[in-house]
PDB file of N, CA, C and O in Angstrom:
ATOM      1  N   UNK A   1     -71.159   2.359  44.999  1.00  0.00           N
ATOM      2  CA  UNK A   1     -71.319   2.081  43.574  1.00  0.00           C
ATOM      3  C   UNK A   1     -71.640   0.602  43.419  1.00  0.00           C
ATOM      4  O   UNK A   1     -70.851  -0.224  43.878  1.00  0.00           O
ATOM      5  N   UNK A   2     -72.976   0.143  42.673  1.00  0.00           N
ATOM      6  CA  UNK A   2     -72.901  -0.992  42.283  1.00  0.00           C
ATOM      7  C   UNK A   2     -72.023  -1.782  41.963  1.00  0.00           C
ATOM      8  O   UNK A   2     -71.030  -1.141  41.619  1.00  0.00           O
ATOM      9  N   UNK A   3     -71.822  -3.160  41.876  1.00  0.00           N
ATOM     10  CA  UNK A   3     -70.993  -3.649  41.109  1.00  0.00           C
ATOM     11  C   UNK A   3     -71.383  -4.207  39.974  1.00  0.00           C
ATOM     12  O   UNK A   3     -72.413  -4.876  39.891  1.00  0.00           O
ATOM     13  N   UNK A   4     -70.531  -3.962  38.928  1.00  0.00           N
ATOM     14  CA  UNK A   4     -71.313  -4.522  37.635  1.00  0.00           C
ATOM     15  C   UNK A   4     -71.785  -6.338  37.448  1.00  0.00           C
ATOM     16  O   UNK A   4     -71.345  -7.214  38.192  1.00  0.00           O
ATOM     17  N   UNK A   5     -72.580  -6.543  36.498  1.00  0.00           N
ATOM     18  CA  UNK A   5     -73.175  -7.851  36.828  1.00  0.00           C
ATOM     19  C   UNK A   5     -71.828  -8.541  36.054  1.00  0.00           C
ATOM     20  O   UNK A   5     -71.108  -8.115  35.151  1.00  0.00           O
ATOM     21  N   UNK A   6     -71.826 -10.162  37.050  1.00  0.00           N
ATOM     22  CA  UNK A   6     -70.756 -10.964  36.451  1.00  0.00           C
ATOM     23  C   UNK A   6     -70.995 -11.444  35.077  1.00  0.00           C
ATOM     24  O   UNK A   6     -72.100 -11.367  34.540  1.00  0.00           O
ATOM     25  N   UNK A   7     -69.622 -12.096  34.340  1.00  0.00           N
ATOM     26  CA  UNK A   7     -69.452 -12.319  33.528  1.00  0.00           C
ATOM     27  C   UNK A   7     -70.032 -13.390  32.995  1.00  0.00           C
ATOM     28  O   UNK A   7     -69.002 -14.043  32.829  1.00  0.00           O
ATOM     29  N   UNK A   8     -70.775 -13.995  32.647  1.00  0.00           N
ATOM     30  CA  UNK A   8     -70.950 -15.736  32.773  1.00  0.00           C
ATOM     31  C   UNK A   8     -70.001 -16.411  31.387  1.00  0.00           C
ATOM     32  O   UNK A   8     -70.058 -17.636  31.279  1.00  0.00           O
ATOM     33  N   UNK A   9     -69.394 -15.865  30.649  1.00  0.00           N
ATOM     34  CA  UNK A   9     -68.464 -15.893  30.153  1.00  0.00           C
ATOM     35  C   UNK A   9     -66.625 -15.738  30.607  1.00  0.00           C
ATOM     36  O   UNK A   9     -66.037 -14.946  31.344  1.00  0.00           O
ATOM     37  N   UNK A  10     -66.278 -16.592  29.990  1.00  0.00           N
ATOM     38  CA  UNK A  10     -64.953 -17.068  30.580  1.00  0.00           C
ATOM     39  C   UNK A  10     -63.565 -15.893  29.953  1.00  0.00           C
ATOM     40  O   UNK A  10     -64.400 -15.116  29.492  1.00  0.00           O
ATOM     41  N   UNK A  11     -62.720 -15.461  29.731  1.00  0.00           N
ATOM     42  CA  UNK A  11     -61.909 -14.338  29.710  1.00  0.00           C
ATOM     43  C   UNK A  11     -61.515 -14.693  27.853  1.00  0.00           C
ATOM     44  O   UNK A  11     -61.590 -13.853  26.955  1.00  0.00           O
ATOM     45  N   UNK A  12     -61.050 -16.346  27.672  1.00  0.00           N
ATOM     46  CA  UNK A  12     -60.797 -16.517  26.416  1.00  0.00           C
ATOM     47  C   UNK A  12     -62.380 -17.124  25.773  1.00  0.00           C
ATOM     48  O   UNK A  12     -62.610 -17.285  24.575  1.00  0.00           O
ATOM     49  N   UNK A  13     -63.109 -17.328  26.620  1.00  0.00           N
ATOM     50  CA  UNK A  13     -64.328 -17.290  25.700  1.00  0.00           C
ATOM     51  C   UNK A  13     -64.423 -15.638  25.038  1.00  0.00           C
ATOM     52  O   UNK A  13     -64.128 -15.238  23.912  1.00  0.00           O
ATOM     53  N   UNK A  14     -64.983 -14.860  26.293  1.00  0.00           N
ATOM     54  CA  UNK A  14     -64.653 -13.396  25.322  1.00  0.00           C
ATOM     55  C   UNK A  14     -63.909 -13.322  24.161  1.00  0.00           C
ATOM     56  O   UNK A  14     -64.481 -12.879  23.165  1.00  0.00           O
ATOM     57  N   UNK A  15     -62.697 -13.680  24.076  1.00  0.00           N
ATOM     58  CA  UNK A  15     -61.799 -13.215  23.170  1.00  0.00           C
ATOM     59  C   UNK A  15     -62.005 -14.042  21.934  1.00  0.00           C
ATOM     60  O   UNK A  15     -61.389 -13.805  20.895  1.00  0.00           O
ATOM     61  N   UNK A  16     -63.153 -15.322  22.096  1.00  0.00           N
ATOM     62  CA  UNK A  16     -63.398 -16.588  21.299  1.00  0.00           C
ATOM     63  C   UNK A  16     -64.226 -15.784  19.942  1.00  0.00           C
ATOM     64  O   UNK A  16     -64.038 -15.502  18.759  1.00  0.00           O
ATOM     65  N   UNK A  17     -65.261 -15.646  21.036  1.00  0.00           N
ATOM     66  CA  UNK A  17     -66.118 -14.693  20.761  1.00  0.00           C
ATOM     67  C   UNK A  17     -66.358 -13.387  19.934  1.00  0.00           C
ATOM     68  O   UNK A  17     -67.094 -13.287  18.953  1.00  0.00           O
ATOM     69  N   UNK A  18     -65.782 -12.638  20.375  1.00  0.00           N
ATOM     70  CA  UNK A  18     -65.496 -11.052  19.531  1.00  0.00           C
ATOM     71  C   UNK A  18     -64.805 -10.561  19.670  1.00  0.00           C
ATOM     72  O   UNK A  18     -64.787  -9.379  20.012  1.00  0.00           O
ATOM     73  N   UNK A  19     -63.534 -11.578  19.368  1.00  0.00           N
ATOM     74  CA  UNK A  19     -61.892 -10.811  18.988  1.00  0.00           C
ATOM     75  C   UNK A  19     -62.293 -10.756  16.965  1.00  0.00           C
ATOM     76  O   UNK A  19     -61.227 -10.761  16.348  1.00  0.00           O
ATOM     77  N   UNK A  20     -63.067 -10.729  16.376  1.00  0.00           N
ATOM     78  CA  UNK A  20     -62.482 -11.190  15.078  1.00  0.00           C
ATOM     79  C   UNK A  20     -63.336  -9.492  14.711  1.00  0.00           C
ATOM     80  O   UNK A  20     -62.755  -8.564  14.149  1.00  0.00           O
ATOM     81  N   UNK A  21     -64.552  -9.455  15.116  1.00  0.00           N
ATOM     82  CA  UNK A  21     -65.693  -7.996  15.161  1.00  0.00           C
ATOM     83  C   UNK A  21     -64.607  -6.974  15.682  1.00  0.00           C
ATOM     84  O   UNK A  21     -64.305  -6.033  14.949  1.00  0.00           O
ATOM     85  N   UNK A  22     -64.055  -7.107  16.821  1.00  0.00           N
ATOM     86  CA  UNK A  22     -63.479  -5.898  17.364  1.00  0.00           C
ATOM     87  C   UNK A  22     -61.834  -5.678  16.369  1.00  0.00           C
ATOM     88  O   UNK A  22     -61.110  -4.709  16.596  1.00  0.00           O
ATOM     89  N   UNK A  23     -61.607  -6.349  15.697  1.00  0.00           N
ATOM     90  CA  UNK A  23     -60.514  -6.343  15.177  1.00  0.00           C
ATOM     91  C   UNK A  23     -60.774  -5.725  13.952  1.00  0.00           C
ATOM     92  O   UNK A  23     -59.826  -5.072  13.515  1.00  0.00           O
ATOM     93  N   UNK A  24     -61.779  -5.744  13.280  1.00  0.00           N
ATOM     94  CA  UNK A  24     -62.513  -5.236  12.411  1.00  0.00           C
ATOM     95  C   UNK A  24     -62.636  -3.880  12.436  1.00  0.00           C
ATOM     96  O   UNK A  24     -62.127  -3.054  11.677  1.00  0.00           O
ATOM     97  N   UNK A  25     -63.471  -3.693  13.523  1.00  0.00           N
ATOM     98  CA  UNK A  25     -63.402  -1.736  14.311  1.00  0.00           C
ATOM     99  C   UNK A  25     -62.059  -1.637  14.786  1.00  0.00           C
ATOM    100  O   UNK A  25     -61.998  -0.650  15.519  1.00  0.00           O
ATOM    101  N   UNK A  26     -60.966  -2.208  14.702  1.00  0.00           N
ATOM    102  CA  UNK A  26     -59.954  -1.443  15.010  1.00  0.00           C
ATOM    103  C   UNK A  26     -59.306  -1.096  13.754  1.00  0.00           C
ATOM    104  O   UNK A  26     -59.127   0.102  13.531  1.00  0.00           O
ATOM    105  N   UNK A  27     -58.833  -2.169  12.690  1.00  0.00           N
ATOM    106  CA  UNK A  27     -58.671  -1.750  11.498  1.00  0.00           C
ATOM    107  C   UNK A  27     -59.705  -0.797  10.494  1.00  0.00           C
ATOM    108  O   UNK A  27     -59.144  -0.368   9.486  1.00  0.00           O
ATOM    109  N   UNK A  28     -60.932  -0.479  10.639  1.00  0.00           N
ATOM    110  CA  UNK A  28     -62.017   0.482  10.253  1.00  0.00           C
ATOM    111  C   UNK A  28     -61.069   2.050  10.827  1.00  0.00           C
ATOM    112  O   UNK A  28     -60.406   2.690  10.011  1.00  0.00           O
ATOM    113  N   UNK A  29     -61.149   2.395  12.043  1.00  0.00           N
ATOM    114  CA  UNK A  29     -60.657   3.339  12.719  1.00  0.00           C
ATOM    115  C   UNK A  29     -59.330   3.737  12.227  1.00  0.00           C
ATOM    116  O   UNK A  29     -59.026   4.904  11.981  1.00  0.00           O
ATOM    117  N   UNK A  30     -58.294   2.386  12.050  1.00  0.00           N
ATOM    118  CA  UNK A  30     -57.013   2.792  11.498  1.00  0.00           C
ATOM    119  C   UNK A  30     -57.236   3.358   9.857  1.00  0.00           C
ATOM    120  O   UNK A  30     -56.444   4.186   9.406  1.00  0.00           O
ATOM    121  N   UNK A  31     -58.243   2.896   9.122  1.00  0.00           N
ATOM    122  CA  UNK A  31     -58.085   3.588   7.965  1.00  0.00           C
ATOM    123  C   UNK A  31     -58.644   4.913   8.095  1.00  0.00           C
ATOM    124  O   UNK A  31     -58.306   5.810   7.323  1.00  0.00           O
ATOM    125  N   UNK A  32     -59.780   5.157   9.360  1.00  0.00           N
ATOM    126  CA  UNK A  32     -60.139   6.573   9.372  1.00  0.00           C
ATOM    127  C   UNK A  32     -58.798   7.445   9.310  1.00  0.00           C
ATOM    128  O   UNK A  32     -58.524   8.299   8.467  1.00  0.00           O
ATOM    129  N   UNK A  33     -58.067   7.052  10.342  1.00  0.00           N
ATOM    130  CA  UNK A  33     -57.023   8.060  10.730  1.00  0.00           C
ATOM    131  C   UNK A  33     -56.315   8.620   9.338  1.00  0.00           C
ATOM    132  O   UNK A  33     -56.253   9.780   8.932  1.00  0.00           O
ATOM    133  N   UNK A  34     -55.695   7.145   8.622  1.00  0.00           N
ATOM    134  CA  UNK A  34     -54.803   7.198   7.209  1.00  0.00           C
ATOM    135  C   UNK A  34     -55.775   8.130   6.261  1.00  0.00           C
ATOM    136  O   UNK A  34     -55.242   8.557   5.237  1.00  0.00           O
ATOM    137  N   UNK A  35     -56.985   8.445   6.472  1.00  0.00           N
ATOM    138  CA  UNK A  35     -57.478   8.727   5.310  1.00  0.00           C
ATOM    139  C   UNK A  35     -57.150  10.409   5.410  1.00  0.00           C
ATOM    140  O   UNK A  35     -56.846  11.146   4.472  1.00  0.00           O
ATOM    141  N   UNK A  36     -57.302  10.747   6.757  1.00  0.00           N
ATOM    142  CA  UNK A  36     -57.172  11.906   7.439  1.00  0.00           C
ATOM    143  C   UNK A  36     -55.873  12.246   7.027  1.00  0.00           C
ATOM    144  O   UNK A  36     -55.815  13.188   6.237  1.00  0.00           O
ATOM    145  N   UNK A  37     -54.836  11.727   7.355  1.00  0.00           N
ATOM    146  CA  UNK A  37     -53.269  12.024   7.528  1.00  0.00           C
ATOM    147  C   UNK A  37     -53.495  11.941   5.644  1.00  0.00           C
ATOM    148  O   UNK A  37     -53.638  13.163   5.614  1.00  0.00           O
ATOM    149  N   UNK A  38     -53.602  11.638   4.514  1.00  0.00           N
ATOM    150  CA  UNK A  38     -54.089  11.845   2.875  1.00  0.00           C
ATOM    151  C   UNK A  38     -54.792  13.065   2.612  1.00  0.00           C
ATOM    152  O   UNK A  38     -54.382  13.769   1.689  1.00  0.00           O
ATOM    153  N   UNK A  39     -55.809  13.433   3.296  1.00  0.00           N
ATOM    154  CA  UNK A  39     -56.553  14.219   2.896  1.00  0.00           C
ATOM    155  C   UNK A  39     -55.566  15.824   3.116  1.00  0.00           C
ATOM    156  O   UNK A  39     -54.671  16.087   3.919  1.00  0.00           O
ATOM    157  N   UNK A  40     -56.022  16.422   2.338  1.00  0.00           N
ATOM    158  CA  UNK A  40     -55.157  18.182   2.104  1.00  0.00           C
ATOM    159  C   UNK A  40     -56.051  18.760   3.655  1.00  0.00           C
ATOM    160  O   UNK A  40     -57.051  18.233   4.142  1.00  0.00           O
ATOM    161  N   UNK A  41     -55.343  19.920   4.144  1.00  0.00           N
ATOM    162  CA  UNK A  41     -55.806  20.358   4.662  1.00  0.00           C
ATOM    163  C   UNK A  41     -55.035  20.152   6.338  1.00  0.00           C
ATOM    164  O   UNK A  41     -54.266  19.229   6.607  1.00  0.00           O
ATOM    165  N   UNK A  42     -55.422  21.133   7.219  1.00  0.00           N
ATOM    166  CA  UNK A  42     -55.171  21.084   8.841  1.00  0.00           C
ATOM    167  C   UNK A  42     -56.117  20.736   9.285  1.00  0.00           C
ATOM    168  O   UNK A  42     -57.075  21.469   9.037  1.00  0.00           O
ATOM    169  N   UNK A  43     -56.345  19.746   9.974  1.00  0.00           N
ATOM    170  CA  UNK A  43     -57.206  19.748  11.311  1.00  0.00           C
ATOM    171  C   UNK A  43     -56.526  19.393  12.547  1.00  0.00           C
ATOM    172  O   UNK A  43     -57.150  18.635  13.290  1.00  0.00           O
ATOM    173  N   UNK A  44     -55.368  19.785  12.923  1.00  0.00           N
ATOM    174  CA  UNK A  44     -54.645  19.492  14.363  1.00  0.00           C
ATOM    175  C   UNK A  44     -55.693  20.370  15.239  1.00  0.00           C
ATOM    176  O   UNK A  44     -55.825  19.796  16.319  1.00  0.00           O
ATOM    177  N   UNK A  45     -56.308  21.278  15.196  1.00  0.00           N
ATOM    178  CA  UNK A  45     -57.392  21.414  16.527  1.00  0.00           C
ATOM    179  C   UNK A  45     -58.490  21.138  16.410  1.00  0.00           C
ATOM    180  O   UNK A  45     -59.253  21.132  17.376  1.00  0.00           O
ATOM    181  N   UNK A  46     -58.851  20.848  15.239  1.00  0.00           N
ATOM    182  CA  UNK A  46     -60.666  19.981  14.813  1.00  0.00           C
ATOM    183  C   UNK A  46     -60.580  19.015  16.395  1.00  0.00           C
ATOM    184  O   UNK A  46     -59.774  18.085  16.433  1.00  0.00           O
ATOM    185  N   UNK A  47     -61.482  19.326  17.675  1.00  0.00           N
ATOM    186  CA  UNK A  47     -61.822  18.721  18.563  1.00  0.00           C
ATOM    187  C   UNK A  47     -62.291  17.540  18.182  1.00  0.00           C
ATOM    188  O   UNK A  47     -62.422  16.705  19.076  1.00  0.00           O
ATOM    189  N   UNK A  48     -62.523  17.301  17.314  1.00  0.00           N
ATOM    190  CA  UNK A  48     -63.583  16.022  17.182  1.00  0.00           C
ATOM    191  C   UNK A  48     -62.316  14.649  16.813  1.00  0.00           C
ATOM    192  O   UNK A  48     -62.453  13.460  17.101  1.00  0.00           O
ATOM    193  N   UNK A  49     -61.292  15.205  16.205  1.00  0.00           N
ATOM    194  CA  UNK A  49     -59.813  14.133  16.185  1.00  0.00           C
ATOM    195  C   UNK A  49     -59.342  14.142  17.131  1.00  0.00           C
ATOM    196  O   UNK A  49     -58.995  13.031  17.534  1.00  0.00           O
ATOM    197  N   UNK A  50     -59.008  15.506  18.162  1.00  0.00           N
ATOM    198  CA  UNK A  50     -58.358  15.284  19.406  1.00  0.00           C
ATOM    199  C   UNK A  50     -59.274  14.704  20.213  1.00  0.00           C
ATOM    200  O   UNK A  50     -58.613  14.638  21.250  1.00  0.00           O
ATOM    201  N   UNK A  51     -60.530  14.146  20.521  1.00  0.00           N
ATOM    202  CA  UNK A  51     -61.165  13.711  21.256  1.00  0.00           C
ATOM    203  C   UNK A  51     -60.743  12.518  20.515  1.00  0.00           C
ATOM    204  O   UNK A  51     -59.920  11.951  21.233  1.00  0.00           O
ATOM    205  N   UNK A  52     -60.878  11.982  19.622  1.00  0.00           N
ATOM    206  CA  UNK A  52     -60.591  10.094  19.368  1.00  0.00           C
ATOM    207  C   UNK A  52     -59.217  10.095  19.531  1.00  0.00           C
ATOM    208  O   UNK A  52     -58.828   8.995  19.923  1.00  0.00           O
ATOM    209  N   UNK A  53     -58.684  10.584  19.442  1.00  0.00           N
ATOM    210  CA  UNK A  53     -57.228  10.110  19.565  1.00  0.00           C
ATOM    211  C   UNK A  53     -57.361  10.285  21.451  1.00  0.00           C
ATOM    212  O   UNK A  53     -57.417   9.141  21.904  1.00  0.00           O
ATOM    213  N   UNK A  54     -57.417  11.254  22.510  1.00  0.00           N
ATOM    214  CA  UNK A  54     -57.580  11.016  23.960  1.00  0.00           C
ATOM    215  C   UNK A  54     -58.462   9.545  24.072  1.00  0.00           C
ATOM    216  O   UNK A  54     -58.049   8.629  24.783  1.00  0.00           O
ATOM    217  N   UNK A  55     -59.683   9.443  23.307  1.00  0.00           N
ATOM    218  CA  UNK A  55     -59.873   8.410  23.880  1.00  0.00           C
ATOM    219  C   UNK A  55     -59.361   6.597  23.135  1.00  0.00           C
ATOM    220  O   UNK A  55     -59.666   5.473  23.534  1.00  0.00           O
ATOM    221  N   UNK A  56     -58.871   6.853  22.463  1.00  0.00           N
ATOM    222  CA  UNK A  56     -57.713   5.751  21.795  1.00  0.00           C
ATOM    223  C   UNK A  56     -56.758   5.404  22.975  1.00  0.00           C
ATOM    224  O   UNK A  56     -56.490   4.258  23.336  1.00  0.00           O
ATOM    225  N   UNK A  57     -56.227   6.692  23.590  1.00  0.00           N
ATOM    226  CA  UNK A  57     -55.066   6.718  24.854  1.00  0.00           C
ATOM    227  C   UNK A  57     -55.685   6.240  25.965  1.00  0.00           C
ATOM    228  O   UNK A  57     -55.075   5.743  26.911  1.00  0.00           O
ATOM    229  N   UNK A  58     -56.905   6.368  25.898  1.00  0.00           N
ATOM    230  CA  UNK A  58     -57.724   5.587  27.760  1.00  0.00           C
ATOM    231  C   UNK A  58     -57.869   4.242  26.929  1.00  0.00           C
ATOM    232  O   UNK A  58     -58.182   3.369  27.739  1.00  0.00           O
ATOM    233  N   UNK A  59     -57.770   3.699  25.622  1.00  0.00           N
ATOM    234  CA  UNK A  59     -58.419   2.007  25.772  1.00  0.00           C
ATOM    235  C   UNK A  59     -57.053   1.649  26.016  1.00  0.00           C
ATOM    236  O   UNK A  59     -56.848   0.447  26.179  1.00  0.00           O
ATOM    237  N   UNK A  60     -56.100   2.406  26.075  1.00  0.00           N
ATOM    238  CA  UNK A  60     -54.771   1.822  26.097  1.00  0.00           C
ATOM    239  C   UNK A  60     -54.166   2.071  27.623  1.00  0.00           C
ATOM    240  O   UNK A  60     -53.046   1.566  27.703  1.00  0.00           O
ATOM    241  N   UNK A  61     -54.493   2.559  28.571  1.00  0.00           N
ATOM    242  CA  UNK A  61     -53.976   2.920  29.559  1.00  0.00           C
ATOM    243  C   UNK A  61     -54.340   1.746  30.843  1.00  0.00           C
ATOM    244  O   UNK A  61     -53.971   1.971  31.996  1.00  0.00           O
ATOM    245  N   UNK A  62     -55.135   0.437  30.459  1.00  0.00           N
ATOM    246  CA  UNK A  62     -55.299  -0.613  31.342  1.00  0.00           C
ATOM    247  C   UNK A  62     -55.961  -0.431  32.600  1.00  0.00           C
ATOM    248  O   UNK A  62     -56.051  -1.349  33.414  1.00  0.00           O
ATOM    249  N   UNK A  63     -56.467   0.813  32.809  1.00  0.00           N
ATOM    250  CA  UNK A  63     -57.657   1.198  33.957  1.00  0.00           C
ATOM    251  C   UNK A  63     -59.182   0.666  33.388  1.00  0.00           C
ATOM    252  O   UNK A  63     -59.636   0.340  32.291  1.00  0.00           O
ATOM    253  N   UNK A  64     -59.685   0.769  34.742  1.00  0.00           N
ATOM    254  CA  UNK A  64     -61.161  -0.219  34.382  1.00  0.00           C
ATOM    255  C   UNK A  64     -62.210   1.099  34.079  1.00  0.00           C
ATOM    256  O   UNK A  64     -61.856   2.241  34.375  1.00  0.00           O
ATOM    257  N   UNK A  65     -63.388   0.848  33.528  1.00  0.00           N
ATOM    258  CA  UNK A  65     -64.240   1.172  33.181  1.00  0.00           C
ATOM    259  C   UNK A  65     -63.939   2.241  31.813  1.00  0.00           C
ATOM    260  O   UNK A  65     -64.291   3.399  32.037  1.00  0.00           O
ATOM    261  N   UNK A  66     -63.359   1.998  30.492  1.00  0.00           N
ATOM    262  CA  UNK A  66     -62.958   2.278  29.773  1.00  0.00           C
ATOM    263  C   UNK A  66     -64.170   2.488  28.846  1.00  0.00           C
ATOM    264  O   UNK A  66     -63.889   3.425  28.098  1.00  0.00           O
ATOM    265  N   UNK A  67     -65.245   2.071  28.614  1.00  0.00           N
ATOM    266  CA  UNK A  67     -66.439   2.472  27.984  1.00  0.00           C
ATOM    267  C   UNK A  67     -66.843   3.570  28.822  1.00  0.00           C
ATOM    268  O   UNK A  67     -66.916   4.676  28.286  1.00  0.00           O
ATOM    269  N   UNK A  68     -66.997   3.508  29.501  1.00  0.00           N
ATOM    270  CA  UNK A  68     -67.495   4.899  30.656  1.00  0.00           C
ATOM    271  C   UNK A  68     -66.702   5.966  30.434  1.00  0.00           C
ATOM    272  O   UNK A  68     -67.120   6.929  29.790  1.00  0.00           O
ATOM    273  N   UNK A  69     -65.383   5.916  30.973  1.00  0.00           N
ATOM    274  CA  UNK A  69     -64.534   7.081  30.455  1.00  0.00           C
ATOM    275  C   UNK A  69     -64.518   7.353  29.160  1.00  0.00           C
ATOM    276  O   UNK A  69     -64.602   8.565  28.960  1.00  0.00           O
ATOM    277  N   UNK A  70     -64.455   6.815  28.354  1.00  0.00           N
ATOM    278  CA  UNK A  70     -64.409   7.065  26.827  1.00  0.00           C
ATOM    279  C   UNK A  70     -65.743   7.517  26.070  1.00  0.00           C
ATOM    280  O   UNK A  70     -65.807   7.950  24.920  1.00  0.00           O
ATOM    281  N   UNK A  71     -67.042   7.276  27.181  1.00  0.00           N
ATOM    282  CA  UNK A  71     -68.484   8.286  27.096  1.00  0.00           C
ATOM    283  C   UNK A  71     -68.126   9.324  27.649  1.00  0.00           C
ATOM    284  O   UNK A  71     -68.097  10.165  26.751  1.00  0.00           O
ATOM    285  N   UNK A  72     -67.839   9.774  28.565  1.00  0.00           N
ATOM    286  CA  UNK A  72     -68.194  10.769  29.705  1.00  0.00           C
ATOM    287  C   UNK A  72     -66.822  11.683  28.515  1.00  0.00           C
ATOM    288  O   UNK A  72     -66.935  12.908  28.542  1.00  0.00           O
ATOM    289  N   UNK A  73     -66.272  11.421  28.071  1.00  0.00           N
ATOM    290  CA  UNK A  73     -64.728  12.427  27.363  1.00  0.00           C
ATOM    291  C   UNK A  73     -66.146  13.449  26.490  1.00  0.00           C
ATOM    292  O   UNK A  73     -65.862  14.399  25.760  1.00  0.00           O
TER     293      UNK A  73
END
């Protein structure tokens, strides 16, 4: 397997960078959920929630290639 190309960016440059965007899509996502948990109705097997919520659980599980797994789901 290749290795992916290096970073030329520094770990808190990243975070300099597009911690403020990604914080944004995380609070976006948290109101998806709230709007869901408001709205009337069941969807505990609507696949399409149990798939974001599994892949919510891989950005959280600290294994690498987390865009990949979270395509391939």
């Amino acid at each position: 397997m290749p290795e992916p190309p290096a970073n030329p960016l520094s770990a808190t440059d990243v975070i300099d960078r597009y911690f403020l965007q990604h914080r944004a899509l995380v609070l976006d996502l948290a109101a998806f959920l709230d709007r869901i948990d408001r709205a009337e109705g069941d969807v505990a097997g609507d696949v399409r929630l149990r798939s974001l919520r599994h892949a919510v659980a891989l950005l959280l599980d600290g294994k690498p290639e987390r865009a990949k797994r979270v395509l391939e789901l």
